[in-house]
N, C-alpha and C positions, 0 to 999 in steps of 0.2 A: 614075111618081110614085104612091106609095102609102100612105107616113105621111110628116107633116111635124110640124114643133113650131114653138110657138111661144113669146114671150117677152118682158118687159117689161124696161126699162132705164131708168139717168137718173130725174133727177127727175119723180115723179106727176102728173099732168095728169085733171082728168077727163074720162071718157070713152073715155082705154085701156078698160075693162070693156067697152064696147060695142064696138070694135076687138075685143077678144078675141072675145066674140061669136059678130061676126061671121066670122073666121077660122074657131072652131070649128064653127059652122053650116054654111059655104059648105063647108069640110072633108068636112064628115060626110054633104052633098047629092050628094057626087061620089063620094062611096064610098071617102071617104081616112080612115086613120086618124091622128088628133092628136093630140099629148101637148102640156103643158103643164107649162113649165120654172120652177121657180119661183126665186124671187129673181134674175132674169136672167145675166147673166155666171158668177155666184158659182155659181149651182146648174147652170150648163150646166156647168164643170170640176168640180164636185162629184158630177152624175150626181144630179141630183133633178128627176125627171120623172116625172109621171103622167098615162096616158089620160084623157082628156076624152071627155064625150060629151053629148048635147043637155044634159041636167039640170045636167051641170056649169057651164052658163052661163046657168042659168035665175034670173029674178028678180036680173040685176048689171044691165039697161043703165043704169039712173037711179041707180045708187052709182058715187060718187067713187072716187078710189085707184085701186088696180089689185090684182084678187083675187090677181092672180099674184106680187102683192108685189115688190119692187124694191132693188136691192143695189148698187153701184160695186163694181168688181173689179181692182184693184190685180195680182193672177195674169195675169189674161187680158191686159195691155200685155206681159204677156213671150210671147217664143215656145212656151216649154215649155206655156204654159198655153193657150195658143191650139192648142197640139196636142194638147194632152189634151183639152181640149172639143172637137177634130175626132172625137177616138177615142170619146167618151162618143156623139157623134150616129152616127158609123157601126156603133159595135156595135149600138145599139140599132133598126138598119135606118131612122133618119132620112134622106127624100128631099132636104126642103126645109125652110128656116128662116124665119119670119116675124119679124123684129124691128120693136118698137114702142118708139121713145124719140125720143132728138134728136141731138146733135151727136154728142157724144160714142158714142153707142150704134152709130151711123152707121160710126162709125169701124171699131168694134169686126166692124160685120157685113160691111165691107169687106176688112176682114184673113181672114174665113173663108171670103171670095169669092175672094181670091187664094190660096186653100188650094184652091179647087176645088168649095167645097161652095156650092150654089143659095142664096144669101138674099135676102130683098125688106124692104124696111125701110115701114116705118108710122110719121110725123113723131108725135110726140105729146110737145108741150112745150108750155107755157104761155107761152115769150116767145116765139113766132112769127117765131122768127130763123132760121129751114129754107129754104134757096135753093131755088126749083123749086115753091114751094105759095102758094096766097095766105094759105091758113091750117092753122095746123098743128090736132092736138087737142089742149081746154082752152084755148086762147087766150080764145075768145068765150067761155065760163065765166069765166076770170079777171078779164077787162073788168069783166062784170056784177058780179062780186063787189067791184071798185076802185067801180065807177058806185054800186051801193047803199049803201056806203060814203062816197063825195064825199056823196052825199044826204043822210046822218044828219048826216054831220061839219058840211054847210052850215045847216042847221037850228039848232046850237047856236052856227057863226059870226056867224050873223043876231039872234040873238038877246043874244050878247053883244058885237060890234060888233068881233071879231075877225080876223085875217089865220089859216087853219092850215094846213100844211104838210103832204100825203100824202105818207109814203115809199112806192114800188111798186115791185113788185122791177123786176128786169132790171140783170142787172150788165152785159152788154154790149151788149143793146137795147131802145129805148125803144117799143117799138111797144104796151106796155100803158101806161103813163103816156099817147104820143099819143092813143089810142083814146077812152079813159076822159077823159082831159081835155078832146078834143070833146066827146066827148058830157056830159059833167058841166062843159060850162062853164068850166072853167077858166080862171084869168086868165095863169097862168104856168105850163108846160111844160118842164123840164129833163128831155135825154136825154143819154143817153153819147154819140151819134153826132154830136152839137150842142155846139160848149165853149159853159158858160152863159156870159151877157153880167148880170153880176149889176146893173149897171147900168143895163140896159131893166127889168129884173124890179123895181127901186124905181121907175123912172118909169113903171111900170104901175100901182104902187099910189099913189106920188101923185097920177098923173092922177085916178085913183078917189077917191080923197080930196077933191079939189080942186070935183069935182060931187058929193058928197057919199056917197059909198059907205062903207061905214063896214067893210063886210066883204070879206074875196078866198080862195078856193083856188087854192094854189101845189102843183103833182104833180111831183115828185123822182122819177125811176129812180133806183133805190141805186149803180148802175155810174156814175153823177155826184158823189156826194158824199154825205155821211151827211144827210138831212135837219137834224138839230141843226147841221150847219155850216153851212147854208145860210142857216137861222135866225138863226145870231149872225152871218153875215157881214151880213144885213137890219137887223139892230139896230142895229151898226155904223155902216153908211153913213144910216137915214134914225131912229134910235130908235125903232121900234117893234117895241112886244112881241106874241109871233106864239105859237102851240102848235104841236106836232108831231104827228101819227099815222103810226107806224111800223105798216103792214097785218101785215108779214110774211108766214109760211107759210099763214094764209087764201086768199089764192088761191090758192094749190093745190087746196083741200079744195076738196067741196061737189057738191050735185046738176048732171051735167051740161046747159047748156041744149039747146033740141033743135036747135041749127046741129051743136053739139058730136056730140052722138048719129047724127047725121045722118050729117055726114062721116066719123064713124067707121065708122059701118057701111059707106060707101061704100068708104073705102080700105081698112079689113079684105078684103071681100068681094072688090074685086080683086086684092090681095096675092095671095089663092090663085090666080086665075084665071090669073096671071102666070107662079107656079110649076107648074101644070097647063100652059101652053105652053112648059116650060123656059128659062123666063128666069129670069136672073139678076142682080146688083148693079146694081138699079132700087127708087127710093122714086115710092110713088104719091102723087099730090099734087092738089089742085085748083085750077084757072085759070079763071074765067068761070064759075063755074059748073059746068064740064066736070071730068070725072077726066083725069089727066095722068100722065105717067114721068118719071121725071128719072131719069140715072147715082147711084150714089151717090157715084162721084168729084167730081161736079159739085155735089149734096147739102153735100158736108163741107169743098168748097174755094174757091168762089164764097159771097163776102159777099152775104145778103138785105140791098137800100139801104131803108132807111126812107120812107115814105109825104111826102117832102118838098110835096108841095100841099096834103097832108092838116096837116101839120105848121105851115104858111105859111096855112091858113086858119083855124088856134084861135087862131095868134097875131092876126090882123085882127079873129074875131067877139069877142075878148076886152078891144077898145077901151074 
């Protein structure tokens, strides 16, 4: 093992940059040299790659995004294209690959594992839907960006005596709506892995009503329903007028918190330590506290089940 590369995929999360990092540091400690691939899939069949070295990672771990920029690659689902990016890493004397994204990415560094060539993937997605990790990176950034959020948004429901509706993303999992909405209190919870019960969610605010509440936050994952449907389906059954906040692409952005930094630097740093023992088609992950392997067959085909006690206890503290 002598050079390796590394590379960002999928949707931005913060705290890839501190991932990257770390890759490039732990790289550069062992006497390896590192390129860094930019716009991930796209520029590995394209052959856009440049040496990294300490400086190149200096002054990112507290920026968002990902320096190495990020791209979906339509090429690389075909074979030809997955061959070309084998050919772009072996001419270049590429040992090993560090992938940093999510599901999707995952997929991609599995097909170059069954070509033969070393890869270790790095979870880093915001909806913490990665089998094998308690938490991927940016999750807990994007929390806190939904939580400071609920905060403002509740401030003008109390004040005008309001119901409003947070749309959060996650089209196919709700573990940022659950998160944010323990912790922001929430009165009502709708995830994709839950069919809503639109009729507990009005006798929640009746009940409120009834002793005198005059305001609620309702947290929609988008993989449920558009927030605005939820909205008139509430109007509907009890008449009452509600507001919407659609977050959107905010959670993505933004300074990473130091859980995010943290973990990154941890699973960058053994990424490499991985491909320095010749391993291969393994994502690092943490459990307990501890760092952990998973396959990444196991990564991309095993559903992450949702926090169901976690889920069963916003609903009881939201009586």
């Amino acid at each position: 093992m002598q050079r390796i590369a590394v590379l960002t995929s999928g949707g931005d999360a913060p705290g890839m940059n501190a991932a990257i990092r770390a890759v490039v540091r732990k790289a550069i400690y062992h006497d390896l040299e590192v390129y860094g691939i930019e716009r991930g899939y796209v520029g590995l069949i394209e052959g856009v790659f440049h040496k990294m070295d300490l400086g190149s990672v200096a002054d990112v771990i507290q920026r968002g995004g990902t320096i190495l920029h990020t791209a979906r690659s339509k090429e690389f689902m075909q074979p030809e294209g997955r061959q070309k990016a084998l050919e772009n890493l072996r001419q270049r004397g590429i040992n090993g690959l560090v992938v940093i994204g999510g599901d999707g990415s995952f997929r991609g560094a599995l097909e170059l594992h069954k070509l033969g060539f070393p890869v270790i993937g790095v979870p880093g997605t915001i909806d913490n839907d990665i089998y094998g990790t308690e938490l991927t990176i940016g999750f807990d950034t994007a929390v806190n960006t939904v939580l400071e959020a609920i905060n403002r948004i509740r401030d003008t429901a109390t004040s005008h005596e309001r119901t409003f509706l947070v749309e959060v993303m996650g089209r196919n999992s709700g573990w940022i709506a659950l998160e944010a909405g323990l912790a922001g209190g929430a009165e009502s919870i709708l995830v994709p892995e839950i069919e809503p019960d639109y009729n507990e969610v009005v006798e929640r605010l009746k009940r409120g009503i009834a002793r005198g509440k005059r305001h609620s936050i309702i947290l929609v994952a988008e993989g449920v329903e558009s927030a605005y449907k939820v909205s008139d389906e509430i109007k509907t059954r009890i008449g009452l007028d509600t507001r919407v906040t659609v977050l959107g692409h905010i959670q993505r952005g933004g300074t990473p918190t130091a859980l995010d930094r943290v973990i990154a630097s941890k699973m960058g740093g053994l990424a490499v330590e991985l491909l320095l023992q010749g391993e291969s088609n393994l994502m690092t992950g943490i459990v307990g506290n501890k760092m952990v392997t998973v396959s990444l067959e196991e990564a991309v085909t095993i559903k992450k089940t949702l926090d169901l006690e976690a889920y069963n206890l916003a609903g009881i503290l939201s009586i």
